[in-house]
N, C-alpha and C positions, 0 to 999 in steps of 0.2 A: 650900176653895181654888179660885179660877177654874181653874187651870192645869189642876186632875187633874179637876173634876165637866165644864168646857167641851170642853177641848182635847182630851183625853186617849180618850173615846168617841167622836172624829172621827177618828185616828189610822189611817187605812185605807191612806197613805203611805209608802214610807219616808223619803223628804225631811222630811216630816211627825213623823214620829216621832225621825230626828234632831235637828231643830231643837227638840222637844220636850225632849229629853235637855238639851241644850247649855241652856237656858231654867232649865232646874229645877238644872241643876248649877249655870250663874251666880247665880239669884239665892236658891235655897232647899238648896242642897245640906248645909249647915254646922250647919242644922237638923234635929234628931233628930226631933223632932214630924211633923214634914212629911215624912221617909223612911217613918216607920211609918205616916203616911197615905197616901203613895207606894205601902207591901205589901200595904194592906187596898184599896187601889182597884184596883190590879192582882191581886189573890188574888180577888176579887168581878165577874171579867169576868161577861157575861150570859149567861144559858145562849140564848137566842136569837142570841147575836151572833157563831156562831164562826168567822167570818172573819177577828175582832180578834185568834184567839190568834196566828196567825203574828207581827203586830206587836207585839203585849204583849210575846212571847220577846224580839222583836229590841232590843226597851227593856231588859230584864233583861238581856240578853248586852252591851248597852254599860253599866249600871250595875254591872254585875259588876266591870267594871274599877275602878272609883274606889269605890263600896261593896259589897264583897261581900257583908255580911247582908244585903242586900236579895234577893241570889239564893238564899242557904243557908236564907231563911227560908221563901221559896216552896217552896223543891224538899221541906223537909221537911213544910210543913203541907201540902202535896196528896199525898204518899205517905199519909199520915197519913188526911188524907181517902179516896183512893182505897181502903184495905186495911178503913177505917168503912161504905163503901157497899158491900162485897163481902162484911163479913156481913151484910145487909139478905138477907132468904130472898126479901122478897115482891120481885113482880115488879112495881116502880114506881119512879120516878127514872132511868129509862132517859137523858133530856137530861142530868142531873146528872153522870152517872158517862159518858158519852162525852166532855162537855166535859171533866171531869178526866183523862181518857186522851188526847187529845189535847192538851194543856196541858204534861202531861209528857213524851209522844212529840218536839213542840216545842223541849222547854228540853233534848232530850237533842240533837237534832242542832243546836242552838247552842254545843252543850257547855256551857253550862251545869247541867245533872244529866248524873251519871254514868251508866255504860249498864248499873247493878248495877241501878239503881231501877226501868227498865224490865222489863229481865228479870226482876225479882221478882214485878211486877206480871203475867206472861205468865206464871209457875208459879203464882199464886196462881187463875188464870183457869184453868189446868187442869186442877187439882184436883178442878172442879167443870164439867166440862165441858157447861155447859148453860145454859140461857134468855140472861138476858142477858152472863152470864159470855164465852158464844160472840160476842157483837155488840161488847163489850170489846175482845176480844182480836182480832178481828178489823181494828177500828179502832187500835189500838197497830200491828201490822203495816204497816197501809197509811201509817199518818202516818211513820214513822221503824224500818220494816223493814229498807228498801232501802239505807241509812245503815248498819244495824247488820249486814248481810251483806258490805256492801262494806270495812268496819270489817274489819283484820287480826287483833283479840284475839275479839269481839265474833262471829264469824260460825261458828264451830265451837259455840259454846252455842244459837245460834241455829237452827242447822240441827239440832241435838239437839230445841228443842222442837216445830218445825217438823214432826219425823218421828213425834212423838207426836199432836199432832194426828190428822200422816194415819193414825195404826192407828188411834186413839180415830174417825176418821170410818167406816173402815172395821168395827168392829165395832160401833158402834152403827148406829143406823136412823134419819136426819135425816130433814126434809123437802126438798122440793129448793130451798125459798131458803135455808136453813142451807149446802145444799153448796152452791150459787151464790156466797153469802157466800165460803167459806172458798178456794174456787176464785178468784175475783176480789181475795181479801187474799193468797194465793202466789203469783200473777202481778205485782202490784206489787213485793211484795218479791226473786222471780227469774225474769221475763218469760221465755220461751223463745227458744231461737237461731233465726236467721231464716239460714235458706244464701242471704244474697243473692249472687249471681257480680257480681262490679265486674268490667268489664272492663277491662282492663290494656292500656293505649295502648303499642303496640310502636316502640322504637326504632330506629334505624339505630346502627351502631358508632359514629361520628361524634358522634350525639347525645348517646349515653349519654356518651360521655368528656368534652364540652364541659359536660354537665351537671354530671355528678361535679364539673367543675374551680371553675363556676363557684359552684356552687350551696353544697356539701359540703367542698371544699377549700382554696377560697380565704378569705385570712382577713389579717392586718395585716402575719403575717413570710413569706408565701408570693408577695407581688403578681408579685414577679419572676421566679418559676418560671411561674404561671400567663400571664401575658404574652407570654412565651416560647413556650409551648403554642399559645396563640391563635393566634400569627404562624405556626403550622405549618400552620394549615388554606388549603388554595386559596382565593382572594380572584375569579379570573379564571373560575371554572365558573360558568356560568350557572343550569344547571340546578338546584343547590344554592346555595342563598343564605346562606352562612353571616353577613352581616353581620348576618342578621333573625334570625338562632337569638341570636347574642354579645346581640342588645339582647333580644329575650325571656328569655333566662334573668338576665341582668344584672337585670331587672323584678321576675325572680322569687324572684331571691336577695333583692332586696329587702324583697317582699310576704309570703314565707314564709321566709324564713332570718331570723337574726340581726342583732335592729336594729343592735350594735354593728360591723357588718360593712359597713356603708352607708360607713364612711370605704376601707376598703378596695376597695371596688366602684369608688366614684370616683377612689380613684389608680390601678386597673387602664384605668377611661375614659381617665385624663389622659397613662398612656402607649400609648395606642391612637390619640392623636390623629393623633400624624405618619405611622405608618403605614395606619392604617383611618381616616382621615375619615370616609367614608360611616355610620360607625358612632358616630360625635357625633352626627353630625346629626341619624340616624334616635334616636337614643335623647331627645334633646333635644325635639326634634316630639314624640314618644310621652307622655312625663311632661309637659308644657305641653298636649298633647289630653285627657290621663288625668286631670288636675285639675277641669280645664275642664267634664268630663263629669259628676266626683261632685260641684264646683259646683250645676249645674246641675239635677241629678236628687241631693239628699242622701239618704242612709240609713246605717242605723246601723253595717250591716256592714262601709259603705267607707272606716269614719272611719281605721281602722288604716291601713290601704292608702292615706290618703290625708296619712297623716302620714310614712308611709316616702317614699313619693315628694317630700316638701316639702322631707323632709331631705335626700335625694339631691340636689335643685336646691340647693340651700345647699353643699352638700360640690362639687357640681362647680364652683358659682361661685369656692368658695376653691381651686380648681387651675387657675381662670382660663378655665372651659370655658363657661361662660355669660357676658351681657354684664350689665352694671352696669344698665343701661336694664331690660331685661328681667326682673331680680328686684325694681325697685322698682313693674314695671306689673302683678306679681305679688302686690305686698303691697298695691296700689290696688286690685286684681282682689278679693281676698281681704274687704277692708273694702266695697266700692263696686259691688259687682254686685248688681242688682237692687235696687237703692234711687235711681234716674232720680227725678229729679224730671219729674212730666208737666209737657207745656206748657201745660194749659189751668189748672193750678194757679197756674203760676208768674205768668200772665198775670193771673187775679185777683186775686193777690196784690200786683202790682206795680200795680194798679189802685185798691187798700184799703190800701196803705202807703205814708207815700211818704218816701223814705230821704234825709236832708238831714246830711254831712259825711261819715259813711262807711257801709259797704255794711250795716250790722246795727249796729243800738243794743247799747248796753253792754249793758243790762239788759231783760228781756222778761219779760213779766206775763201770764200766759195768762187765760184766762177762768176757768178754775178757781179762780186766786186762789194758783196755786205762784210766788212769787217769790223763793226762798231754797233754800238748797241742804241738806239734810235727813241732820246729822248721823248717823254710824253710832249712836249709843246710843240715838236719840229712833226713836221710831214715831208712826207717824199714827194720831191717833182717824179712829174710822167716821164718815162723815159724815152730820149729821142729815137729816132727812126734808125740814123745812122752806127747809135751803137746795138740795137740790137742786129743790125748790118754786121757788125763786129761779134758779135757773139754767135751769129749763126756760121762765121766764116770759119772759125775756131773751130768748129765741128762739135760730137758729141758732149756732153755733161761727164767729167767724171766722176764715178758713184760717191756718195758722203764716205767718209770714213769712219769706220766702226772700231770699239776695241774687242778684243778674243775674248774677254771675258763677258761680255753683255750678251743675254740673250733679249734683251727688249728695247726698245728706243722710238719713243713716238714718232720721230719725224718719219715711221715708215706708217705711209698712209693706209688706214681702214677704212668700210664701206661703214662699218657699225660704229664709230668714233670719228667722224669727219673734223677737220679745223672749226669748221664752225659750231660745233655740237658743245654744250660745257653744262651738261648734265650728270657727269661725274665728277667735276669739279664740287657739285653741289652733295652728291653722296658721300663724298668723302670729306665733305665739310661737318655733316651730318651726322656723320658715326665719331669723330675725332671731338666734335664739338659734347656729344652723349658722356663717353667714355673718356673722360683728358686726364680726369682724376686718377685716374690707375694708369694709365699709360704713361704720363710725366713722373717718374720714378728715377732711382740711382742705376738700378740694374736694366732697365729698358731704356733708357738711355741715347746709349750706341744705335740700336736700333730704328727709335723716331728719329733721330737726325738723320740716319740713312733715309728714312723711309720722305721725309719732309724736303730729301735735296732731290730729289726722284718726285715729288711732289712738284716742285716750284721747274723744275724742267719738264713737265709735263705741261704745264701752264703758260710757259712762255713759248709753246708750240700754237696756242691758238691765236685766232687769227684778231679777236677783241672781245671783250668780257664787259657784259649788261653790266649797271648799277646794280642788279641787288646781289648778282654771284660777286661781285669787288667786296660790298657791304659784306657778303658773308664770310670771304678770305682772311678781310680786317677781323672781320669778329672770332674768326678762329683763331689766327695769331696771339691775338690778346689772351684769350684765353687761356693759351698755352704759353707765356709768358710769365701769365700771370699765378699761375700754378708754379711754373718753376722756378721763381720768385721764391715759396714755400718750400721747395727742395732744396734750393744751392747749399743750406745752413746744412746739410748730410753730405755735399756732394765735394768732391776732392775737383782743388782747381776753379778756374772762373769758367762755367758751361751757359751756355745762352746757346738761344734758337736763329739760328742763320737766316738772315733774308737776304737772298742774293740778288745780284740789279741786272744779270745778265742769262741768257741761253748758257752760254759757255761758262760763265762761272758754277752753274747750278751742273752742267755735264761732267767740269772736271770731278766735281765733286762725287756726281755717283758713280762714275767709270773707276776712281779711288776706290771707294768702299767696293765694289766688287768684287777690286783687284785684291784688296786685301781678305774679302772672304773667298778666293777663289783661292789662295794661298793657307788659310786656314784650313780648308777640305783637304787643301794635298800636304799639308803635314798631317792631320789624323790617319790619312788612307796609309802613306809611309808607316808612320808610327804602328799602326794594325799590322802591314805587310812583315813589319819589322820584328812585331811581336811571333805571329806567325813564323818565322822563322824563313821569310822567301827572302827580304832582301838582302844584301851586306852588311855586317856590322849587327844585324840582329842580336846575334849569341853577348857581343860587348854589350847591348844595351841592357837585355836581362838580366847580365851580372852585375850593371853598375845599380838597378832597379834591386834584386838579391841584397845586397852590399850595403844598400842603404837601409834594408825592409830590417838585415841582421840586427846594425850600430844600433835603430831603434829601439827592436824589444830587447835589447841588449843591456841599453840603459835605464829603461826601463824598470827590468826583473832584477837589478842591482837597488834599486829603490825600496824595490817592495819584498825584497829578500829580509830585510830587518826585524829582529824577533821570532826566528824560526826557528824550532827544535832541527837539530842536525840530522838525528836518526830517523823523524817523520820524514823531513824532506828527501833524504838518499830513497825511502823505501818508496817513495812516490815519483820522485827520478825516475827509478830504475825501469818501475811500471811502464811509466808513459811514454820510458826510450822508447820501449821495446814496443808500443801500440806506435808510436809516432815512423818505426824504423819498417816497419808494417805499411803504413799508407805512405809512405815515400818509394817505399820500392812498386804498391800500386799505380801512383803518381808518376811514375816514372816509366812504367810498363805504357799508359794511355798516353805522358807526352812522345813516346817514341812512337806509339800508333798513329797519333795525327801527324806529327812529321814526315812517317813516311806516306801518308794521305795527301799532305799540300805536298811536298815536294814531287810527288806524280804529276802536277797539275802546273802548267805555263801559267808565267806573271803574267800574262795578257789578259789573262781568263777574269783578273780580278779587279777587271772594270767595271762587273756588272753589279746589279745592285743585291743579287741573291751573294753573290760569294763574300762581297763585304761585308754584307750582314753575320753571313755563316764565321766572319774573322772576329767580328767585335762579339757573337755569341764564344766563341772559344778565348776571345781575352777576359772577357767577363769570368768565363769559369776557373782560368787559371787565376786570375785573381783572388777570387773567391775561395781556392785551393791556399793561397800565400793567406790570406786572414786566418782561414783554420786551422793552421799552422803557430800561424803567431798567438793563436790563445792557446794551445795545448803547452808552446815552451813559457805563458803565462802562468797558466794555473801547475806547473810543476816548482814554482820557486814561490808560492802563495803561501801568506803563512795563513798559520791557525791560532785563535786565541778564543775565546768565551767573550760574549755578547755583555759589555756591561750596563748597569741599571737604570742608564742615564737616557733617557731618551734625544739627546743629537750623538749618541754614539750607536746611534740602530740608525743610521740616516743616509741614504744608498751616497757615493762620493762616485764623479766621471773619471774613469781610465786615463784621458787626457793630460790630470793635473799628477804634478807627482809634490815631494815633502821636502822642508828643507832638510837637510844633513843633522842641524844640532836638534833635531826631533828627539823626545824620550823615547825609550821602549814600546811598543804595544801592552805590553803586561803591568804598564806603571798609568795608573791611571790618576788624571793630578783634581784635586774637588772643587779646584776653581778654572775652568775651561778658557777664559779668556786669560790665564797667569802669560809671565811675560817670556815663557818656555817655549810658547806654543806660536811658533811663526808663520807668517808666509814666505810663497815667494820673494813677494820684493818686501820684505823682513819689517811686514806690518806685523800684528796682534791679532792673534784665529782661534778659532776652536776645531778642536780635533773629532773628524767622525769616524765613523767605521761602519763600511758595507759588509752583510753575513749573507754570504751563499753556501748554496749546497754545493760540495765537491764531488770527486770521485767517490764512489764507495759511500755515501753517506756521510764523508768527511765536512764538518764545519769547516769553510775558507773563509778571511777578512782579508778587507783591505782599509787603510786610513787614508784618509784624505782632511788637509788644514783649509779651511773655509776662512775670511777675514769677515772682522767683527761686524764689519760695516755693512755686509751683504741681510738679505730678509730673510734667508736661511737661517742663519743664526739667530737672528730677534727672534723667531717664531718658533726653532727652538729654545733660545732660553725663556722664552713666556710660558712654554709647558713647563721646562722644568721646576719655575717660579710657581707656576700655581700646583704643580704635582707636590711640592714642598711645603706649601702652605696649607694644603690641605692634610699633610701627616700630620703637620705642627698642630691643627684643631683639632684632630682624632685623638692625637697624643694629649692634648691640655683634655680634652671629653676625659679621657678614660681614666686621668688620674684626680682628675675633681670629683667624679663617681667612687673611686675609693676611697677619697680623704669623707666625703659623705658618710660613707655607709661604715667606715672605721669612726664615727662619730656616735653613731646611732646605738643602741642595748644591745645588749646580745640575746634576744629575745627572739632571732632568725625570723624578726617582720624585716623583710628587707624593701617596705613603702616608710612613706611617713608618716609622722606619731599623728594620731585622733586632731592635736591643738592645734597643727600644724596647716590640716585642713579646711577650707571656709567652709561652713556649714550652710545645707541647699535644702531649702523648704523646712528648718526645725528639728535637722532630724541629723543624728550621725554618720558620717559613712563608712563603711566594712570595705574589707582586704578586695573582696567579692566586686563591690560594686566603684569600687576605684579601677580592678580588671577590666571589668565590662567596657565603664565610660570609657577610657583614655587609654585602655591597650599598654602594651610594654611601651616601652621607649626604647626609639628607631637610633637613637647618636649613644648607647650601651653600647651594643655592640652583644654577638655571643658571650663572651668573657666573664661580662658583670653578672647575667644571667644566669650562669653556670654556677656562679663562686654563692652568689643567692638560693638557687635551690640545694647546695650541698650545706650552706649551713643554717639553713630551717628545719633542712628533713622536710621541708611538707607541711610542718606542724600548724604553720598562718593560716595552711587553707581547711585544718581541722576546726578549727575555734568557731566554724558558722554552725 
């Protein structure tokens, strides 16, 4: 069989010896033939080669699981063997019988043999405690000593034979590499204690307790005690900086606490916002420099620490503590650093290819001859002698081809991202997997799908991908599936997450979206240069931009001219001409100053990123000059009317909306809001509001705005105006059940009630006096009643005591 004479003595891997496993199990495992040639290739390691038994065990401890005879039949035929070579008297087979001592020492710390087999083989070596018996057992020690000591059943038998030994050393007479041996096999198995002093980093009270909190204590049902704590420490001593201790241990709860605990770190960040800012910020900078750095310098150590901190960014994004921008220049970071394409590549290239329709042909044929996309089940034969005969005759490789708008492209090799490396694969599964919930949105969109086909062509640059980075690709997919499953019901069209099956499919696709944001940028840059007045055609654009901004408030202030005094309005005209004819000949002075400021200055000039900037600051302001504008020829056609008593007609209405035509008056106010006068737009049933500002001059301005019934605006105005009406209705029934009373009563100017009227309290009557005292006026009277009663007693009730 290829698989066990080839493959099988090359196996110095463990990569290697998995894929081995997985090989013989898919395609020969079903086969009995082939298992028992499986035992005898494996049972017949070389005695020169014992560096393959580590790997032979490691194949035995995974076939253990799917065929166990294959391990019960090793473990018994090398007991079997081992206890055949131990009665051998003569001194010869020394390789033989080490390799089978190590073979078993092996398959015992796989667990695959039990630790009975060893230990028998270590009394059997006792017995006879000499020649090669001693180099035996010596070698059983060092391979899987340390194992059977550390072992809780396994290390009391052990330190039994161990002490037999040292008498057997002691009362025999070795040479001194026999005791050197036996010296150097109990040191393996129980090295001696070393006093090294660590020195122990002294605290302050302070520290220890914010440590405790953060590190030890805090956890998913404590955020709000801990928070609480925090806010106790001075923010204002200078000398102590506790905002740089909360983000160091916050780091550290990360890095060495509990990955489950990262959600709870970030909702203790998110209520730190409002009172400790400085403490976002510094933690934010730290994790965005801390990535940056194991980017940039990779090792193995940092990969843990470099996936808590990913998660932390993902867990703060979802409490709204990072920005949207920033975790996707993060997941570009993560795919696109250190893969530049140089310039002087891209320059040859664009000189050997020349691209006619779009940026990258469909389809690309390397010189190799790969034009096809090389199914999971199929492998590549080796290639023969004679075509790479042919390929080297050919001469040079020519360069891949690149499009003009890609500044990144994996296939250009890094020392810090090699084909083999997919440690970013797994950061970026990491952060996507945190944060999917905000990111799967309507308006982010466009974006993850760029950012996912730059993903998936990043990946099919590597050379093979372990089981659990696959496991974690599946799992982020789904995830992200599965969430936008929840969006499509908002989102316009059928959108779904692309998984493409090819290198090239996944390239067209981001050399696409490039192309189309590289076209994006140079219409804005246009558009600026246009506003700016440098290119052609400028002056037509801001008049056609003019022209429209007019028609607007145009129709607008025909809207909201309805119910305006003629004489208020001229006299407010007139004003505001003359302020408006004032800041336009201003406005006109400053646009002829910067005109003739850019037009001094070459179109060249404004590729850099200052003078762009300085265009979009100067569109911004003229803009901002057109709004101030458009409100001053607002507020001259504004009418004026008096605030009425209703309260949804004191209720602010948006600019945006305007009124239908068969609208009443402003001055006619109708006493049932929802009557069938009052329309909307689309000629539903509204109620009429009106916004009251202050004008010019201290001028009262309104405007109305029809709201439709069906809105929560409206219920909640007419719930107030409903209860502000039922409440007059009971003032008003109070106040006149109080006069039919007291018009009932003598005219004797008592204006309480009569003596019989009253229960009588402990046998005794009560006076004007002590009905006062107890029970006070009465609060639903009101002033009124009270007035009308002391004018017609005079006083006289309170004479009678």
């Amino acid at each position: 069989m290829l698989l066990l004479e080839e493959e099988l003595p090359e196996c110095n891997r463990r990569d290697l010896v998995d894929n081995l496993a997985e090989k013989f199990c898919t395609n020969h495992g079903t086969n009995k033939n082939a298992r028992k040639r499986l035992q005898q290739a494996i049972f017949l390691v070389p005695r020169s080669r014992l560096d393959l038994i580590p790997y032979y065990s490691r194949l035995v401890a995974i076939f253990d699981r799917v065929f166990p005879e294959i391990s019960s039949y090793l473990v018994t035929e090398l007991e079997k063997q081992f206890h055949g070579l131990a009665r051998w008297k003569k001194q010869q087979g020394i390789d033989s019988r080490i390799r089978n001592a190590r073979f078993i020492a092996e398959l015992t710390k796989f667990r695959v043999a039990p630790p009975i087999v060893v230990l028998r083989c270590l009394q059997r070596c006792i017995q006879d405690f000499s020649g090669h018996n001693i180099d035996v057992a010596c070698c059983l020690l060092e391979s899987c000593g340390r194992f059977l000591h550390r072992s809780k059943h396994t290390a009391p038998k052990l330190a039994d034979i161990m002490d037999k030994i040292t008498r057997i050393r002691k009362a025999k007479h070795f040479d001194e590499r026999t005791v050197e041996l036996i010296k150097s096999a109990f040191f393996m198995v129980q090295p001696p204690k070393v006093n090294t002093v660590k020195r122990k980093k002294t605290l302050t009270d302070t520290e220890d307790y914010l440590k405790h909190l953060i590190i030890y204590r805090l956890d998913n049902s404590n955020v709000s005690f801990v928070f609480k704590q925090v806010l106790r420490f001075p923010s204002s001593d200078v000398s102590d900086d506790y905002s740089e201790l909360v983000v160091k241990y916050i780091l550290k709860a990360c890095r060495k606490g509990r990955f489950n605990s990262i959600t709870a770190v970030a909702s203790l960040a998110a209520k730190l916002k409002k009172e400790r800012p400085e403490i976002i910020s510094r933690l934010i900078d730290l994790l965005l420099e801390e990535l940056q750095i194991i980017i940039e310098n990779p090792n193995v150590r940092d990969q843990q620490r470099a996936i808590a901190y990913t998660k932390l960014i993902g867990e703060l994004h979802s409490h709204g503590l990072i920005l949207l921008e920033t975790i996707f220049d993060q997941l570009h970071k993560f795919v696109n650093f250190d893969h530049d394409i140089p310039s002087t590549h891209r320059e040859i290239a664009s000189d050997q290819l020349l691209i006619k329709g779009s940026p990258m042909p469909s389809s690309l044929r390397s010189e190799l001859g790969v034009n096809k996309v090389i199914q999971e089940d199929e492998e590549l034969e080796d290639e023969d002698d004679d075509k790479n005969e042919e390929l080297n005759a050919k001469g040079p490789l020519a360069p891949m081809p690149v499009s003009k708008f890609s500044r990144y492209d994996p296939r250009v090799f890094s020392i810090l991202d090699p084909p083999s490396s997919v440690f970013r694969i797994k950061l970026v599964c990491t952060l996507l997997d945190s944060c999917a919930s905000s990111l799967v949105t309507v308006s982010n969109f466009p974006k993850l799908e760029s950012f996912l086909a730059t993903f998936q062509r990043y990946i099919f640059i590597k050379n093979a991908l372990p089981t659990d980075i696959e496991f974690s690709l599946l799992d982020t997919f789904d995830i992200l599936d599965s969430t936008l499953k929840s969006v499509k019901k908002t989102m316009k069209g059928k959108a779904s997450i692309v998984r493409y099956k090819s290198w090239f499919e996944a390239h067209d696709a981001v050399v696409k979206a490039e192309e189309a944001e590289a076209k994006a940028k140079e219409k804005s840059r246009e558009r600026l240069l246009s506003q700016a007045g440098i290119l052609s055609g400028g002056d037509e654009f801001l008049e056609e931009q003019d022209d429209f901004d007019e028609n607007s408030t145009g129709g607008i202030s025909k809207d909201d001219s309805t119910g305006v005094n003629d004489n208020d309005s001229n006299s407010v005209s007139d004003e505001s001409m003359s302020e408006s004819e004032e800041d336009s000949e201003e406005e006109d002075s400053e646009y002829d100053d910067v005109d003739e400021l850019i037009g001094e200055e070459r179109v060249d000039d404004f590729d850099d990123s200052d003078a762009l900037r300085k265009l979009e600051d100067e569109a911004f302001e003229r803009e901002l000059r057109k709004l101030t504008l458009e409100a001053v020829e607002k507020g001259k056609n504004s009418a004026r009317i008096m605030a009425t008593s209703k309260v949804s007609d004191s209720m602010p209405s948006a600019s945006q909306f305007s009124r239908n035509k068969n609208l009443q008056p402003a001055d006619v106010v109708n006493e049932d809001p929802t009557m069938p006068g009052t329309l909307t737009l689309s000629g539903a049933s509204g109620m009429n509001f009106t916004f009251l500002k202050r004008g010019r001059k201290g001028r009262t301005e309104t405007k109305s705005l029809v709201v439709p019934v069906e809105t929560n605006l409206v219920k909640v105005a007419t719930t107030q105006d409903t209860e502000a009406a039922i409440e007059r209705d009971m003032l008003k029934a109070r106040v006149l059940r109080y006069e039919a009373e007291s018009a009932e009563m003598s005219y004797s100017g008592d204006v309480y009630m009569s003596q019989e009227q009253i229960p009588e309290v402990r046998n005794r009557s009560l006076r004007n006096i002590d009905i006062d005292k107890q029970f006070g006026r009465s609060r639903t009277l009101g002033g009124r009643g009270l007035a009308r009663g002391r004018g017609n007693s005079s006083g006289r009730g309170l004479k009678r005591v």
